[in-house]
C-alpha positions, 0 to 999 in steps of 0.5 A: 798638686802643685810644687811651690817655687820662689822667684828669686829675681823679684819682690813683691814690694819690688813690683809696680802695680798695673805693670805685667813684669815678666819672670823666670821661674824653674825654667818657665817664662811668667808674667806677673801683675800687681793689681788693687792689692792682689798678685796675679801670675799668666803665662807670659807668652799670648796663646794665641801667637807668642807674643810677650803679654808683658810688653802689653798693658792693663787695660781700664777694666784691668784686663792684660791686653796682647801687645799684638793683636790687642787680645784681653785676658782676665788675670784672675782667671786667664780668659778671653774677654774680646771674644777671641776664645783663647784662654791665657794660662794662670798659676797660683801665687803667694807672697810669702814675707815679700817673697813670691811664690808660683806654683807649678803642677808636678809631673811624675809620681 
């Protein structure tokens, strides 16, 4: 089950599309993408070494690619699309009267 969290330092009018942005949402560090219309939320940091994907870039294909080892990632759904077999982390969104919204997993009962 997810708990919805508004990300209060961003709008998604506000958003340029093709450009990962990075946010602060309940104290967790995600990237967002705008692209052909539809919001995309990622872990903002690459798994494979930390790096920050949001000083990377989309690629053609509209892959999130790692600004340090040129890793791809598919933003719909986290995967590895260079091989690499890592899988970068995604959270549902919404936006919500230009509001966005990320969900997050809760923990405990």
């Amino acid at each position: 089950m997810y708990t919805w969290h508004k990300a209060e330092q961003l709008t998604a009018s506000a958003l340029e599309e093709n450009k990962p942005t990075e946010i602060i949402v309940a104290g967790k560090r995600i990237g967002l993408l705008q692209r052909q219309g539809k919001l995309h939320a990622f872990a903002a940091l690459c798994p494979h070494a930390g790096a920050p994907m949001c000083d990377g870039w989309v690629d053609a294909m509209g892959r999130i690619v790692c600004p340090l080892h040129k890793y791809r990632f598919d933003p719909t759904n986290g995967r590895n699309t260079s091989g690499e077999g890592y899988k970068l982390y995604t959270y549902p969104c919404e936006i919500r009267d230009d509001s966005i919204y990320i969900g997050l997993i809760t923990t405990g009962l």
